[in-house]
Structures are given as C-alpha cells and as structure tokens.
LUMZA-273231 format. One record per residue: residue number from 1; y, x, z of N, C-alpha, C, CB in turn; chain; residue in one letter. Coordinates in steps of 0.02 Angstrom, whole numbers, padded with zeros to 5 digits. Last residue first. Glycine has a CB too. Example, Ala and Ser with C-alpha at 12.3 -4.5 7.8 and 13.67 -1.06 7.14 Angstrom:
2
<i = 2	n_py = -00112	n_px = 00642	n_pz = 00354	ca_py = -00053	ca_px = 00684	ca_pz = 00357	c_py = 00002	c_px = 00645	c_pz = 00394	cb_py = -00030	cb_px = 00704	cb_pz = 00286	ch = A	aa = S>
<i = 1	n_py = -00284	n_px = 00660	n_pz = 00390	ca_py = -00225	ca_px = 00615	ca_pz = 00390	c_py = -00165	c_px = 00660	c_pz = 00390	cb_py = -00224	cb_px = 00565	cb_pz = 00452	ch = A	aa = A>
END
This chain:
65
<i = 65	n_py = -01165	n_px = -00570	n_pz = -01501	ca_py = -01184	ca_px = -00558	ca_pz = -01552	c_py = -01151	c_px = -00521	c_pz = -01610	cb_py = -01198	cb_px = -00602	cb_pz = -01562	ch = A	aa = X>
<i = 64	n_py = -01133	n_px = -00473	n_pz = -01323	ca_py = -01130	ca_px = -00534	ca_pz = -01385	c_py = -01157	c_px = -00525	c_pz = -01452	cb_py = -01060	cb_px = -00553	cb_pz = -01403	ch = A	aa = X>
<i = 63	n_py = -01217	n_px = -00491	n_pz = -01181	ca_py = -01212	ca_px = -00467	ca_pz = -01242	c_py = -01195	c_px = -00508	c_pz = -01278	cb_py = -01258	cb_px = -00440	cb_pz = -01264	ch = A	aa = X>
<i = 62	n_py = -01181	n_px = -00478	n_pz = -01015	ca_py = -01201	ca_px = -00524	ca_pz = -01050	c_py = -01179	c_px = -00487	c_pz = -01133	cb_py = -01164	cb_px = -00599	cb_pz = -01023	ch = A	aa = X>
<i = 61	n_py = -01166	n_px = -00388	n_pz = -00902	ca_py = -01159	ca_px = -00480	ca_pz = -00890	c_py = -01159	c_px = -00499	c_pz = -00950	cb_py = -01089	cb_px = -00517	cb_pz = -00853	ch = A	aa = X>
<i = 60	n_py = -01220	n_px = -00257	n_pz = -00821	ca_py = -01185	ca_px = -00308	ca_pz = -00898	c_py = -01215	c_px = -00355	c_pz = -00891	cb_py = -01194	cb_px = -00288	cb_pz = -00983	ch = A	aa = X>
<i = 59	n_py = -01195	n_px = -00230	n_pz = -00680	ca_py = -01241	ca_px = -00241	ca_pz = -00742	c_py = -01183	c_px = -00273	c_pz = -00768	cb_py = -01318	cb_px = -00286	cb_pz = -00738	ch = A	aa = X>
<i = 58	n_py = -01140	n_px = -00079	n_pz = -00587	ca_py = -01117	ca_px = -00158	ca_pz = -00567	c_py = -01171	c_px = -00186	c_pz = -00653	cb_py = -00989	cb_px = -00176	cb_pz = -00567	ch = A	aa = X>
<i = 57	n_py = -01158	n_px = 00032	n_pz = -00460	ca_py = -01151	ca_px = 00021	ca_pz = -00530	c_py = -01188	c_px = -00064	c_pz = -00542	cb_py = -01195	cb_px = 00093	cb_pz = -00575	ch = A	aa = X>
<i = 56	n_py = -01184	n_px = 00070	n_pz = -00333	ca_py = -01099	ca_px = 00066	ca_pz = -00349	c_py = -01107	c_px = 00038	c_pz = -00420	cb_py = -01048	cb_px = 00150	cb_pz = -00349	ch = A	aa = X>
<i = 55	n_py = -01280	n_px = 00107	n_pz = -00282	ca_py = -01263	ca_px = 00028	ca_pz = -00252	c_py = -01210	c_px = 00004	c_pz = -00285	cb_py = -01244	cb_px = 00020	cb_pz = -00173	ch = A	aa = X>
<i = 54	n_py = -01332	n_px = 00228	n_pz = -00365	ca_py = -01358	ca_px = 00143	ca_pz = -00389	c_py = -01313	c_px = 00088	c_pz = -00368	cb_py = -01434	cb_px = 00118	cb_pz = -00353	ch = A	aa = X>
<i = 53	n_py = -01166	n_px = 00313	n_pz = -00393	ca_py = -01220	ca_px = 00276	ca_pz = -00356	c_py = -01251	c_px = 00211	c_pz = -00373	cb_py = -01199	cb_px = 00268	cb_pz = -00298	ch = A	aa = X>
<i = 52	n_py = -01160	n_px = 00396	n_pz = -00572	ca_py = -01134	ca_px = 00336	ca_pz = -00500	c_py = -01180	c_px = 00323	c_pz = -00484	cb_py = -01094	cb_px = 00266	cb_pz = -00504	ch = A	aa = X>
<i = 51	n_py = -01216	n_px = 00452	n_pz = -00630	ca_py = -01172	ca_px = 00510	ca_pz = -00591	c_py = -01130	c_px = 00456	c_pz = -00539	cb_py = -01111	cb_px = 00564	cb_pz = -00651	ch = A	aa = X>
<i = 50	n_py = -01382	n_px = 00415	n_pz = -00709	ca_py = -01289	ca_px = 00400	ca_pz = -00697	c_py = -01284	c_px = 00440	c_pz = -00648	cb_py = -01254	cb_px = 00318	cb_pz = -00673	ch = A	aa = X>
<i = 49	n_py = -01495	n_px = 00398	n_pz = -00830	ca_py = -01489	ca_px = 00426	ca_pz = -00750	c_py = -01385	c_px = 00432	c_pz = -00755	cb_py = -01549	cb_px = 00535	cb_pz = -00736	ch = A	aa = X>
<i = 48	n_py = -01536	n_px = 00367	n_pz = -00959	ca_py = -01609	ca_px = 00355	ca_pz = -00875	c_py = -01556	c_px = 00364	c_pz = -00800	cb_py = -01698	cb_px = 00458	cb_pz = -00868	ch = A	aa = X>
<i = 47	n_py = -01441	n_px = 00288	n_pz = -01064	ca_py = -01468	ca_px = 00350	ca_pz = -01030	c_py = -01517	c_px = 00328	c_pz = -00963	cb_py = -01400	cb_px = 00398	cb_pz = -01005	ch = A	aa = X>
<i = 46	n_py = -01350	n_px = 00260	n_pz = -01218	ca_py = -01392	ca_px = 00229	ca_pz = -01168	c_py = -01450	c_px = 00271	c_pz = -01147	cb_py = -01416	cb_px = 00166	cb_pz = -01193	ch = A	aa = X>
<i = 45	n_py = -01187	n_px = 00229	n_pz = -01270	ca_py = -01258	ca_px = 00281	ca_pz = -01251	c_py = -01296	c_px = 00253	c_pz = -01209	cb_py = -01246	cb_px = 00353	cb_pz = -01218	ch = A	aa = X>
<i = 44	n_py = -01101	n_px = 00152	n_pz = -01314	ca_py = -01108	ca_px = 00205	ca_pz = -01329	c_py = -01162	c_px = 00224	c_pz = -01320	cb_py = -01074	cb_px = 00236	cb_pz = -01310	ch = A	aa = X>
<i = 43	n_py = -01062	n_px = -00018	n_pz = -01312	ca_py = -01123	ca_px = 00022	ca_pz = -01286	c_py = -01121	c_px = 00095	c_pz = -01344	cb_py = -01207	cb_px = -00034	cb_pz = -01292	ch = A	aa = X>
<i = 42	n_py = -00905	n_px = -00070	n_pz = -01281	ca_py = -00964	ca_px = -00043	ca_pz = -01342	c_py = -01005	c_px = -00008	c_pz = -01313	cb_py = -00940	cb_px = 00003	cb_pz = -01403	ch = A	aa = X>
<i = 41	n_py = -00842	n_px = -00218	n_pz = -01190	ca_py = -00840	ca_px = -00161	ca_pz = -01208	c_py = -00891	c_px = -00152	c_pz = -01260	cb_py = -00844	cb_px = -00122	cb_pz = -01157	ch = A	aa = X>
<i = 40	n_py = -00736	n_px = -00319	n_pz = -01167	ca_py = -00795	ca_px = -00327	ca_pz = -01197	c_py = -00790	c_px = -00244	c_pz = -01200	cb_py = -00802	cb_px = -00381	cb_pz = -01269	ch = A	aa = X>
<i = 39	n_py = -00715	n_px = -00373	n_pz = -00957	ca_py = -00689	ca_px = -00327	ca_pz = -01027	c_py = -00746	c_px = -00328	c_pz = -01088	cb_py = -00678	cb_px = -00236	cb_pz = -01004	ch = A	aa = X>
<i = 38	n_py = -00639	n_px = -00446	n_pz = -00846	ca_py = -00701	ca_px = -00432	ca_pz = -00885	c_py = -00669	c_px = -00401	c_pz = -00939	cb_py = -00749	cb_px = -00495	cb_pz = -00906	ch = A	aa = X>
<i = 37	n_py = -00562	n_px = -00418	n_pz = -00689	ca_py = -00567	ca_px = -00450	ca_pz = -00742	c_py = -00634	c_px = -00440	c_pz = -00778	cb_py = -00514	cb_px = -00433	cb_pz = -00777	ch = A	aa = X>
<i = 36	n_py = -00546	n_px = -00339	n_pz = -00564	ca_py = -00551	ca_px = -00400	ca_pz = -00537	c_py = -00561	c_px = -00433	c_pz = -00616	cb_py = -00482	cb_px = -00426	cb_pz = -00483	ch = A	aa = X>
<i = 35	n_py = -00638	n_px = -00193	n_pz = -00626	ca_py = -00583	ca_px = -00217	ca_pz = -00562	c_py = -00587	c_px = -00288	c_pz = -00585	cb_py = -00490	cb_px = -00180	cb_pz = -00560	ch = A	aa = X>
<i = 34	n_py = -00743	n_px = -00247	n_pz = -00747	ca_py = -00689	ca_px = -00203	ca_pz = -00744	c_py = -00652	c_px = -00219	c_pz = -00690	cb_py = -00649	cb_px = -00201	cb_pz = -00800	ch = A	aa = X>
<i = 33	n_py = -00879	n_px = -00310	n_pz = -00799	ca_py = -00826	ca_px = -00330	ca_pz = -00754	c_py = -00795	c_px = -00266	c_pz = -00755	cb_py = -00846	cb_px = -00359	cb_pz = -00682	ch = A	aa = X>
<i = 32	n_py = -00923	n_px = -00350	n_pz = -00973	ca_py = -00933	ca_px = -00316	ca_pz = -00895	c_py = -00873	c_px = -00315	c_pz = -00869	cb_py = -00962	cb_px = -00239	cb_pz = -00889	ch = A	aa = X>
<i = 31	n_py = -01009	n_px = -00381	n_pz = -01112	ca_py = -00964	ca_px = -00406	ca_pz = -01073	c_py = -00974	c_px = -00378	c_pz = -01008	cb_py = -00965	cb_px = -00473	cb_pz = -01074	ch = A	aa = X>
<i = 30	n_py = -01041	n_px = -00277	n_pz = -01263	ca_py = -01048	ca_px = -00321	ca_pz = -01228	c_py = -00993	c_px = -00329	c_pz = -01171	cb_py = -01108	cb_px = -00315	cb_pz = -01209	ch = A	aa = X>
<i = 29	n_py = -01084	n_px = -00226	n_pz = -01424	ca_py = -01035	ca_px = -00251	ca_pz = -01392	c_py = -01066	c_px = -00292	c_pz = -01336	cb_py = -00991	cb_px = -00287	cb_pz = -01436	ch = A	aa = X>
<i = 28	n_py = -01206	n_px = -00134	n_pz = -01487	ca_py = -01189	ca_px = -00161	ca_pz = -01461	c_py = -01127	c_px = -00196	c_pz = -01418	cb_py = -01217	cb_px = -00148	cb_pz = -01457	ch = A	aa = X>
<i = 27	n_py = -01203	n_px = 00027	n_pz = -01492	ca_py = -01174	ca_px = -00002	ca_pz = -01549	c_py = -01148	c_px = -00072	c_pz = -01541	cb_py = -01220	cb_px = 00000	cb_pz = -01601	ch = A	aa = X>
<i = 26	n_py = -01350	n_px = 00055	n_pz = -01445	ca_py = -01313	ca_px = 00079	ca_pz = -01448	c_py = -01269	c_px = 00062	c_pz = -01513	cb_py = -01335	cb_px = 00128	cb_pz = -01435	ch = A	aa = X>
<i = 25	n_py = -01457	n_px = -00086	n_pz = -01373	ca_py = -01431	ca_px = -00044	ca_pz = -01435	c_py = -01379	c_px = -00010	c_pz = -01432	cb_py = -01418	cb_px = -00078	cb_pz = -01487	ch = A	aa = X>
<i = 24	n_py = -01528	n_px = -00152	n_pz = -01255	ca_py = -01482	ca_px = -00144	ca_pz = -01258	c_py = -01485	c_px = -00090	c_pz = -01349	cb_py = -01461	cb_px = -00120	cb_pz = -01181	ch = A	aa = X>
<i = 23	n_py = -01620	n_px = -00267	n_pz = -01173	ca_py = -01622	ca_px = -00243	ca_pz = -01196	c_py = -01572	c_px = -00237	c_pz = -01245	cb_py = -01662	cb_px = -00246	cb_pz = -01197	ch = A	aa = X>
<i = 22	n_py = -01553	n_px = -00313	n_pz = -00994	ca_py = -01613	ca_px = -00318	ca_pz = -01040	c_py = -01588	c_px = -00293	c_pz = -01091	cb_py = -01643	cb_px = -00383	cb_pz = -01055	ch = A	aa = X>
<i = 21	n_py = -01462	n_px = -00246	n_pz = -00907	ca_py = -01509	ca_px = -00314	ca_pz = -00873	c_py = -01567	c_px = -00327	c_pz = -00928	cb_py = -01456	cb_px = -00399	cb_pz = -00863	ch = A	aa = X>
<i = 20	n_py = -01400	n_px = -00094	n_pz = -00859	ca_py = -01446	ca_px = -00136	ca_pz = -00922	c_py = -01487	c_px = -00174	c_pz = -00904	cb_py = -01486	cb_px = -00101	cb_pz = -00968	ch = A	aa = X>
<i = 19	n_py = -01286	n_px = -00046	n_pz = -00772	ca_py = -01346	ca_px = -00065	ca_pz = -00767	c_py = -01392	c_px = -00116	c_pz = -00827	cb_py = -01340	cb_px = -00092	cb_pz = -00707	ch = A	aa = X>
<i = 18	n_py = -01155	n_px = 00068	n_pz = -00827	ca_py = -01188	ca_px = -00003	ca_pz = -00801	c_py = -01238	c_px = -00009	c_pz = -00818	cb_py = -01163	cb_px = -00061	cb_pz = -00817	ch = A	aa = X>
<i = 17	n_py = -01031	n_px = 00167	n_pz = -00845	ca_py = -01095	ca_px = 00156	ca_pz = -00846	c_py = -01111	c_px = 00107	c_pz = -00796	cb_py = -01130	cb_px = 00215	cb_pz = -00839	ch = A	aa = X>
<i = 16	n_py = -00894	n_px = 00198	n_pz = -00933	ca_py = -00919	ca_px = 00194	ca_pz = -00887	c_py = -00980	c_px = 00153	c_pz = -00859	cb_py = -00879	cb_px = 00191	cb_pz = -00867	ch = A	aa = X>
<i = 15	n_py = -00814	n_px = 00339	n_pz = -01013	ca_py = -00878	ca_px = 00317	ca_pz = -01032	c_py = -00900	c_px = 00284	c_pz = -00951	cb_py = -00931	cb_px = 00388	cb_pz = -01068	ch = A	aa = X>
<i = 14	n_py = -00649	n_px = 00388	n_pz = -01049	ca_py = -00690	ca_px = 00414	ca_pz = -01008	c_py = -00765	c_px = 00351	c_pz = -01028	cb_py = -00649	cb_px = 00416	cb_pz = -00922	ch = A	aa = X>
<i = 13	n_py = -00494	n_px = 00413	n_pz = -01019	ca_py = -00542	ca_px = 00436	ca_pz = -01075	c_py = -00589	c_px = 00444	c_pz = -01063	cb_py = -00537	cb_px = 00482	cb_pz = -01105	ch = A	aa = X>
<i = 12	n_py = -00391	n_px = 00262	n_pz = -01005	ca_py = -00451	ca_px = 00319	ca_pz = -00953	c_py = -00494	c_px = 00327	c_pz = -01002	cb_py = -00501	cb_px = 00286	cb_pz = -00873	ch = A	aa = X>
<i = 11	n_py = -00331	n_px = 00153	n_pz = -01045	ca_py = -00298	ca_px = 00215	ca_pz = -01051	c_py = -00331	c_px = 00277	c_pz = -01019	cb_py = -00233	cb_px = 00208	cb_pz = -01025	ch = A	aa = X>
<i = 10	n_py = -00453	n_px = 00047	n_pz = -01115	ca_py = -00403	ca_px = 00067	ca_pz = -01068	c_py = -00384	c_px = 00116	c_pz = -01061	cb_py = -00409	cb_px = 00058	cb_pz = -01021	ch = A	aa = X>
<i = 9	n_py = -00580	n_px = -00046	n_pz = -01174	ca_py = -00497	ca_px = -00011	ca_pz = -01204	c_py = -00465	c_px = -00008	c_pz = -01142	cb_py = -00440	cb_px = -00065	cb_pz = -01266	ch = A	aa = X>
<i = 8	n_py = -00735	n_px = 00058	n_pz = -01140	ca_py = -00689	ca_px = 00002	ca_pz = -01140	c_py = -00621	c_px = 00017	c_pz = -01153	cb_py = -00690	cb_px = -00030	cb_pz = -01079	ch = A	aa = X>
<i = 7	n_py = -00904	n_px = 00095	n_pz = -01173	ca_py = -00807	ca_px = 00138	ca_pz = -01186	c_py = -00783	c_px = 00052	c_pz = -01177	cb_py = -00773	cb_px = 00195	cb_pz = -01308	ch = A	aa = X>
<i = 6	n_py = -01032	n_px = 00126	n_pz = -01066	ca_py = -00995	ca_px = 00041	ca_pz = -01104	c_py = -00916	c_px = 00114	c_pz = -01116	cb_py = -00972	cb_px = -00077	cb_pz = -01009	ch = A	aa = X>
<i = 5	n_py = -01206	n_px = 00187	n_pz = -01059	ca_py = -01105	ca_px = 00219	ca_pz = -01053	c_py = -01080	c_px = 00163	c_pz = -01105	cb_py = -01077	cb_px = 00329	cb_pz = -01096	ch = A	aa = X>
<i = 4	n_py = -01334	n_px = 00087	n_pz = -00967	ca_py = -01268	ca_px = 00085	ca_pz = -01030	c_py = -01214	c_px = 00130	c_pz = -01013	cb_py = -01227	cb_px = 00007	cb_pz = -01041	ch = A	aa = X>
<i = 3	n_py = -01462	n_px = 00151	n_pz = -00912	ca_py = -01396	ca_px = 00134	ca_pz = -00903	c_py = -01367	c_px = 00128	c_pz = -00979	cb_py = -01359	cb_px = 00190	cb_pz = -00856	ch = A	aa = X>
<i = 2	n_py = -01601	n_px = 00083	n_pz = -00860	ca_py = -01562	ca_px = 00105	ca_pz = -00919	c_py = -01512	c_px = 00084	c_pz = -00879	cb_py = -01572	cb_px = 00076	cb_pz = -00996	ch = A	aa = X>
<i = 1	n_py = -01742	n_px = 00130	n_pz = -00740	ca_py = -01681	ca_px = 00092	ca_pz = -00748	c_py = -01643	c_px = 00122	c_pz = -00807	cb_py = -01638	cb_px = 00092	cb_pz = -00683	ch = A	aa = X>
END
C-alpha cells in the first residue's frame, strides 16, 4: 500500500497521510477529505508505511491536473 504525506493549508504543522488509490508523484496536487469538507492538498512524500491506523486513513479522492 502507498501512502501519500498530502500538506494541506491549515494552521497544523504537520503532513497528513492517505491512502493512494492510483498512481501518485510527489508534487502532485490532489483532493481529500479533511473533517466534514475537502481540501486540495500537495503530495509531499510518498511512503510504504503510516503512523495511522489502516482503518483510520481515509484515500485521495481524486488528482488534479
């Protein structure tokens, strides 16, 4: 399984990781749910293994161009 670390704009300095539904680039902008909204975030890094639980880590819903 790839994870994406997505940086999204919000006041938490921090890198939060989602499930890579298909094939991803570091650099990439894409779309993921954040609490009840969506956010575009930037694919920073893309890694084998997260510090969140599988059941807890939610996929990117969708890449833009």
């Amino acid at each position: 399984m790839v994870i994406a670390k997505v940086a999204l704009d919000c006041p938490v300095d921090t890198l939060f990781d989602y499930r890579a539904t298909e094939s991803l680039e570091i650099g990439q902008l894409v779309v993921v749910a954040f609490g009840k909204h969506r956010q575009v975030g930037l694919v920073f890094e893309l890694s084998n293994q997260s510090s969140v639980a599988e059941a807890r880590l939610r996929d990117v819903e969708r890449v833009l161009p």
